[in-house]
N, C-alpha and C positions, 0 to 999 in steps of 0.2 A: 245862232244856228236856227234856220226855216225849217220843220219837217216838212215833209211832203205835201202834209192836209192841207198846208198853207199856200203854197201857191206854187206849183205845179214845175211852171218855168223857171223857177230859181235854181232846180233838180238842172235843167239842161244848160243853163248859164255855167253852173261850177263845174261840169265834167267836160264842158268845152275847152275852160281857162285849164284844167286840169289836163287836156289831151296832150300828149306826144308831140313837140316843137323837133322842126329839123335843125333851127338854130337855136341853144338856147340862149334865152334873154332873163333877165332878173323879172322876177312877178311880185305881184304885192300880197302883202300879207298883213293886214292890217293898216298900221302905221310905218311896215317896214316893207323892205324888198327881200328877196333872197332867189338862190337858185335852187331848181327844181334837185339836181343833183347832188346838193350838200344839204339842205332841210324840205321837210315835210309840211306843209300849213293845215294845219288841223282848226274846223271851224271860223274859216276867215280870216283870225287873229291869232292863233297861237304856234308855232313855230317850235317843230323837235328836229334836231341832229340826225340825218344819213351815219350810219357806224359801220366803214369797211363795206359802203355797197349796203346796206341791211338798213332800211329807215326804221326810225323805233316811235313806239307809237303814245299817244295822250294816256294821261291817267291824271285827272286830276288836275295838280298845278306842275306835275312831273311828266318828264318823258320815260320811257323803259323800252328795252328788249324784251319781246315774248319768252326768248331763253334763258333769259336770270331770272327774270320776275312775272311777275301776274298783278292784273289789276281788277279790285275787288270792290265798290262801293268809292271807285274816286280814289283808292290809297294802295298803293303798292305792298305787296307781298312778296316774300321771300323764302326757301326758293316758289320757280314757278310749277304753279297749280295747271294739274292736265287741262285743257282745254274744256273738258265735261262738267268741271265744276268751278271754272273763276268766271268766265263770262267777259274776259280781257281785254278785245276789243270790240267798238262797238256791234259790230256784227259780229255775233261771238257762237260758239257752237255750243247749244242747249242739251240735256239730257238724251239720249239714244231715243231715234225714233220708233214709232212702233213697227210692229212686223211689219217683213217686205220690203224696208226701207234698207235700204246699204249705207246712207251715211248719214249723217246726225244733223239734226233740224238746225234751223238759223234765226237767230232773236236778234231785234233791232230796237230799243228805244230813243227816242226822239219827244225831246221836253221844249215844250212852248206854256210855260203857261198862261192861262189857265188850264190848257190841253194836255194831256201826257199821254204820245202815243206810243205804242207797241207792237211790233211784228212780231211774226211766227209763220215757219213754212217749213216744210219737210216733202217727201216724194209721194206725198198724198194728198194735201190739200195746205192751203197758203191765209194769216187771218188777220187780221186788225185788230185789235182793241182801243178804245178811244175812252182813259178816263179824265173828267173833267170835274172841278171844285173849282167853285167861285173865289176870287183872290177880291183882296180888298177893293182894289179900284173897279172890279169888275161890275157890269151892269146886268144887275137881279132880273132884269125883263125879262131878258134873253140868255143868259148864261145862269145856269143851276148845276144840282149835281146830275150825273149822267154815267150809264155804262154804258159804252154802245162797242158792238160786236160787227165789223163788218166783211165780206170774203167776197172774192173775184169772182168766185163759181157764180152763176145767176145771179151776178149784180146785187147777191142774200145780203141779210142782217137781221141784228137783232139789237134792241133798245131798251133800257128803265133808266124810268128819271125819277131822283128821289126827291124827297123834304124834309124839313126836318122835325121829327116827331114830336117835338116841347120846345123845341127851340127859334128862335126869330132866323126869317131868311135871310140866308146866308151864312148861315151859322155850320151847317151841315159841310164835312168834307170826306172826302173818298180818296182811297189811299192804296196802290197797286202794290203789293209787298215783295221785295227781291227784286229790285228793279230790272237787273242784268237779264236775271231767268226766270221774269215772272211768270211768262208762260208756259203751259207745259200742250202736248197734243191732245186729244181725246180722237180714237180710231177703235171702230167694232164693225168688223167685216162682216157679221152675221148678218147685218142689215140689205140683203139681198134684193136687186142687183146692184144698189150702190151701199156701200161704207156708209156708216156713221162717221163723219168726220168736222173736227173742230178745236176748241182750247180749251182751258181751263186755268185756273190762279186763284192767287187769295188776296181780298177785297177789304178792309180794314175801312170801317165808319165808326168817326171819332164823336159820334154823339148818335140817339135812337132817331131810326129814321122813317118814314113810310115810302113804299113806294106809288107812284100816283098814274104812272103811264107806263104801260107797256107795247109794244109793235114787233111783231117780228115776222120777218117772211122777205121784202124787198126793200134792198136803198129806196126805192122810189117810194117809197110807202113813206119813210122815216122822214125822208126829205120833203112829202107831204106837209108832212107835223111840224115838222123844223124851221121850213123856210118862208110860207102860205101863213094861211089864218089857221093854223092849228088844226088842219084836218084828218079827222079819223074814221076812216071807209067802214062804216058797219058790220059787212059780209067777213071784214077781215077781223076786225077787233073781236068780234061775235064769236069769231071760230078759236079763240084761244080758251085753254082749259086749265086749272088750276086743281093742283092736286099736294098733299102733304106727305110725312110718311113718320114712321117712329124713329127715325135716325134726326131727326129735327133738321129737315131739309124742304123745300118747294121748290117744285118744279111747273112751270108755266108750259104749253107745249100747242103748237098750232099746226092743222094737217093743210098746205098751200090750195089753191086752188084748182088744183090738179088732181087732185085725191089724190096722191102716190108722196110726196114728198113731204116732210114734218119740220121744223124747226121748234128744237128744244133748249130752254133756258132755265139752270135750277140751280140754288142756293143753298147751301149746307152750312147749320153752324159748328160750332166746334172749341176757337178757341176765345172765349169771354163772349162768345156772342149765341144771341139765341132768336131763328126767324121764325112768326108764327102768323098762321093762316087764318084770316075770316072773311068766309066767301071769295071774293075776288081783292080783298083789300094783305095785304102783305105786310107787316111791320119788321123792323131790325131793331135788337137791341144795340147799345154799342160795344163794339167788337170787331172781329176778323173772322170773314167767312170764307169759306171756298166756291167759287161759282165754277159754274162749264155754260158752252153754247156749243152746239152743233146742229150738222141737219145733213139728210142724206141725200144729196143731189150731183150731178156727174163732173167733176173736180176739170178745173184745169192742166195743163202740163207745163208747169212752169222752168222760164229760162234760170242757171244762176246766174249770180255773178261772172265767171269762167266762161259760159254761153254765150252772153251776153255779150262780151269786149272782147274784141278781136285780139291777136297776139298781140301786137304791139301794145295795146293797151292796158294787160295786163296789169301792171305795174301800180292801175288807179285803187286796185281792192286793198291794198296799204295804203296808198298815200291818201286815197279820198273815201275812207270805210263808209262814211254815212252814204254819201251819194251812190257809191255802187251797189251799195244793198237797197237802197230804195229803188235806185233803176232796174234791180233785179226783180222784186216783189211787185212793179207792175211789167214785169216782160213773159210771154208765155210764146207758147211756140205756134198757137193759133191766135194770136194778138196779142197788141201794145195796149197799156191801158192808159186814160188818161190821167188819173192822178186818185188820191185816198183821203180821205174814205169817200166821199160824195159821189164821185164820178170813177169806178169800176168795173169801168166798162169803155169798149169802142166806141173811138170818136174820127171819123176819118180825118178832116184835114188835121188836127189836134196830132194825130199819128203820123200823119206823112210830115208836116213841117218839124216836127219833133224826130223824124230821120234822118233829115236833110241836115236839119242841128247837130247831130250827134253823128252821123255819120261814119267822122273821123277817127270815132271809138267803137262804134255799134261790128258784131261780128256779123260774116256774109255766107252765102251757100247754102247749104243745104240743113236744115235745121239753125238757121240762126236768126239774127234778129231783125236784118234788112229784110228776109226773106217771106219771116211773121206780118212788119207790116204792108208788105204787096199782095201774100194772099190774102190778110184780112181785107181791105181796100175789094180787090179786084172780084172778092166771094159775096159783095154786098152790093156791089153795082145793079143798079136796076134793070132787069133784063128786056123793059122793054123800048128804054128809050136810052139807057145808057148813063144815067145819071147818078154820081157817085152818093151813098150814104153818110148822110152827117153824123148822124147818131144811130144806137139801136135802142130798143125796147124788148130786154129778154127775161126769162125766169116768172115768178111769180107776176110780176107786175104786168106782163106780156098776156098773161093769161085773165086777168083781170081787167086790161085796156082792150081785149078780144070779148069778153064777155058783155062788156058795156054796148058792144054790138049787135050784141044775141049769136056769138060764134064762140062756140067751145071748141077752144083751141088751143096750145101751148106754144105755139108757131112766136116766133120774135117778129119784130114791129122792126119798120127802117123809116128815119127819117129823111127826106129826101127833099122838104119843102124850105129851104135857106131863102132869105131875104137878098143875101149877096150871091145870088148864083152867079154870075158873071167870074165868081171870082170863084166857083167851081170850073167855068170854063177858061179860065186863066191858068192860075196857081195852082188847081188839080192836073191838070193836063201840063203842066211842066214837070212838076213833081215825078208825075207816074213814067212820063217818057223817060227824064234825067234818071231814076231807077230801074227803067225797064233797061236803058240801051247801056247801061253800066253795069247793072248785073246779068245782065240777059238769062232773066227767069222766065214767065210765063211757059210751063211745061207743058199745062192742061190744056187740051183744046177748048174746054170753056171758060178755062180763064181769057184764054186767046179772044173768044167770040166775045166777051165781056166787054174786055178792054176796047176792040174795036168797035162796040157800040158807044162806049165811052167817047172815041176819039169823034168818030163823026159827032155826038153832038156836042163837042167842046170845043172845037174847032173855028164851027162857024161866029160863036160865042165871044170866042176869042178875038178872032179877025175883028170881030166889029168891036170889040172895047178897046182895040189897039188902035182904032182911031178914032177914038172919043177922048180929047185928055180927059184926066183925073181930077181938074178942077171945074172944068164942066158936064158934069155928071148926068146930063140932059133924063132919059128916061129912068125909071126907079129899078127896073131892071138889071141895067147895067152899072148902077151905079156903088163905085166900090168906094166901104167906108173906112176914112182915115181911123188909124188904129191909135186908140184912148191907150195911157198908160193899165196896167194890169191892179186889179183892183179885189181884193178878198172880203169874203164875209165875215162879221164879226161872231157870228154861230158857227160853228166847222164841227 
C-alpha cells in the first residue's frame, strides 16, 4: 500500500483501474484475476467477496460486513460497533465534530514505514500528521524521529524533530496511539475573524527524549530544513516563543509574518510521562503525551468523497476506501492539490493532467471537481501575457519571499518561469480547450478574458513545436523533455 506522501501518481493510477467499465473484464489483483462485481481488491493484493450486491470490506486477514461486525485494531468485533467509536473502515467516521459541523469528521491512516501517516477533516479545517521512527534498515542521516503537522490552508505546518536523550541514534521511537482515531479536532471560534482550527492525539516516546528543532508557520519553510542544507531563516526561528504552565505542559507558539496569524504547538504530560522546560531546550521523559497543533488562518472548503466522484462512481468509496479518501483530502472546491504533505498546494499542469486522468470518475458542474481545477487554472493565468501558473507561493512563506524584496505584503507569488514552456503551449492549451468545450464552463467574463489571453499566446507556441519533431529539439525553448520514470524522496 503507497500513501499518498509517497508518490502522488499511484493515487490516479488505482482510481483509474478502479473506474466504472462498460464491459466488464476480469482485473488483477495481485497474483489473481477477479471481477469487479463479485470481489473487491483491497490494497492490490487482497481480495473480499460482493454479498448480495453489498461488497464487504478488510479487516485484517478477514473480510466483514459493516452490519454484523466492526473492525477494530486489524480484528473483528462482534456485534457491530456504531461508526463513532470502531473506526471500521479505513476511512472511518471519527468523534462528532465540533460546533457548526452537521456531520462527523473523517480519519484516514496510511502506514509506510518508516512514515505513518494520518488524516483528519471535518467542515472546518482538513490536517495531516506525519509520524516517523527510524526502522532498522533506515538511514540515520536522514531519517530520525519526527512529528510533523501539515494543512492545505496556507500551504501551513508545523515540525519537531527529536533525539534521543541517553540513548544511541536511532534508538528513539514515536508512537501515534489509537491508530484508527488518533486524531481528534481542536476548534475555538473566539479567535476572531478566523477559528482556531487544528488536531490533537497522544504521542508515546518509548525512551527520554530531547527535542532539537522546531519550525512552524510554512511547508516551504520545513522543506527548507528537510530537503537543502538544513536551512533555518532567522526572522522565523527567532519569532517562536516557548512558555510552560503547571499542568506540566509546553507550548511553542509563533505569530507569522503577517502580524495577525499564530501557529501553535504544545505538549502535555500525563500518562507516565513528564515534559520539562529549559529556556528553549524541551526534554520528554518516556511516556505518552498529548500534543495539539493549530493556527488561525482562513481554512479551505473541501470536497468529500461524495463531491468528488460523479454518480456513477460512487461505488469507489467501498471498493477503493484509501484512494477515495486521499483524493478527497486533497480536493477543494477552489482547488486540486498536488499531493501530501510536501506539496499542498496548486500546481497547474499537475492539476489539469491529473483531470484529464481521472476524469472518468472526477464529478462536473457546478461546485465540483472538474469545475475547481478550471477556475483554479484560469484565476492564476497571467493577466498580462497570458501565461499559465505552474506553481504558487501562498501563506506565510509568500510573505516572507515578498519581504526579501522590501514589499510588505501577503499577496501570493505565481510561478510562471518553466523551462518546458513549449509544453505550456502545447499540452496546457489542449487540456484547457478539451475542458473548456466539454464542460462549457467559463461564466466569468474574466475568466473569459484570461483564457483568451491564454489562447493567443499558446497558439503560436504550439504551431511552431508541431513542426519541430520531438527528437530534434533544435531551440532550448521549444524543447520538450522525454519523461523520466517518477522517482520519490527518501525524506518525505
Amino acid at each position: 500500500m503507497f500513501p499518498i506522501a509517497t508518490c502522488n501518481f499511484l493515487l490516479l493510477i488505482a482510481i483509474c483501474r478502479a473506474a466504472p467499465q462498460q464491459v466488464e473484464t476480469l482485473q488483477p489483483c495481485g497474483d489473481a484475476l477477479y471481477l469487479p462485481s463479485r470481489y473487491t481488491c483491497y490494497e492490490l493484493d487482497f481480495l473480499c467477496p460482493v454479498i448480495d450486491g453489498t461488497p464487504t470490506l478488510k479487516c485484517g486477514p478477514d473480510c466483514y460486513l459493516p452490519s454484523m461486525y466492526s473492525c477494530v485494531d486489524d480484528h473483528l468485533v462482534y456485534p457491530s460497533i456504531p461508526p463513532s467509536t470502531s473506526g471500521s473502515a479505513p476511512l472511518s467516521s471519527s468523534s462528532p465534530s465540533p460546533s457548526g459541523c452537521n456531520a462527523q469528521g473523517n480519519s484516514l491512516h496510511l502506514s509506510d514505514p518508516p512514515y505513518e501517516d494520518y488524516f483528519y477533516s471535518d467542515c472546518h479545517s482538513s490536517s495531516q500528521v506525519v509520524v516517523t521512527s527510524p526502522q532498522q534498515d533506515s538511514n540515520l542521516t536522514i531519517i530520525g524521529p519526527r512529528l510533523l503537522v501539515a494543512w492545505p490552508a496556507g500551504n501551513s505546518g508545523a515540525v519537531a524533530f527529536f533525539a534521543p536523550r541517553d540513548g544511541v541514534n536511532g534508538s528513539l521511537s514515536l508512537t501515534l496511539e489509537n491508530s484508527t482515531t488518533a486524531l481528534q479536532p481542536v476548534y475555538d471560534p473566539t479567535n476572531s475573524p478566523n477559528p482556531r482550527v487544528g488536531v490533537s492525539g497522544n504521542i508515546t516516546f518509548n525512551s527520554s527524549a530531547l527535542m532539537t528543532v522546531a519550525i512552524l508557520g510554512s511547508i516551504r519553510t520545513i522543506r527548507d530544513f528537510t530537503e537543502g542544507p538544513s536551512i533555518l531563516v532567522p526572522v522565523i526561528q527567532h519569532a517562536i516563543t516557548y512558555s510552560s504552565s503547571v499542568e506540566d505542559s509546553v507550548t511553542l507558539q509563533r505569530t507569522w509574518l503577517d502580524n495577525v496569524t499564530t501557529t501553535e504547538l504544545r505538549f502535555t504530560g500525563g500518562q507516565g510521562g513528564r515534559v520539562m522546560l529549559d529556556n528553549a531546550t524541551i526534554a520528554f521523559e518516556a511516556g505518552t503525551y498529548t500534543f495539539s497543533a493549530s493556527f488561525n488562518y482562513p481554512q479551505l472548503e473541501q470536497l468529500s468523497a461524495q463531491e468528488v466522484l460523479n454518480p456513477a462512481s460512487q461505488n469507489l468509496i467501498t471498493q477503493s476506501p484509501d484512494e477515495a479518501a486521499s483524493l478527497a483530502f486533497l480536493s477543494y472546491s477552489q482547488k486540486l492539490l498536488a499531493g501530501a504533505w510536501r506539496f499542498l498546494t496548486y500546481f497547474g499542469r499537475d492539476s489539469m493532467i491529473s483531470a484529464l486522468l481521472l476524469q472518468p470518475v472526477l464529478s462536473e458542474g457546478e461546485g465540483g471537481a472538474i469545475e475547481a481545477v478550471i477556475g483554479a487554472v484560469l484565476e492564476r493565468i497571467n493577466s498580462t501575457d497570458g501565461s499559465v501558473a505552474h506553481e504558487e507561493t501562498i501563506g506565510d512563506y509568500a510573505t516572507y519571499l515578498n519581504l526579501q524584496e522590501n514589499i510588505t505584503s501577503t499577496a501570493p507569488l505565481y510561478d510562471y518561469k518553466m523551462s518546458e514552456f513549449a509544453c505550456v503551449g502545447k499540452v496546457h492549451h489542449k487540456l484547457l480547450m478539451f475542458l473548456v468545450s466539454r464542460f462549457g464552463l467559463l461564466p466569468a467574463r474574466s475568466h473569459k478574458e484570461l483564457f483568451r489571453r491564454h489562447i493567443h499566446r499558446a497558439l503560436p507556441r504550439a504551431f511552431l513545436l508541431q513542426q519541430r519533431p520531438i527528437d530534434q529539439p533544435g531551440k532550448r525553448s521549444f524543447y520538450i523533455r522525454r519523461p523520466r520514470p517518477p522517482q520519490c524522496r527518501e525524506d518525505r
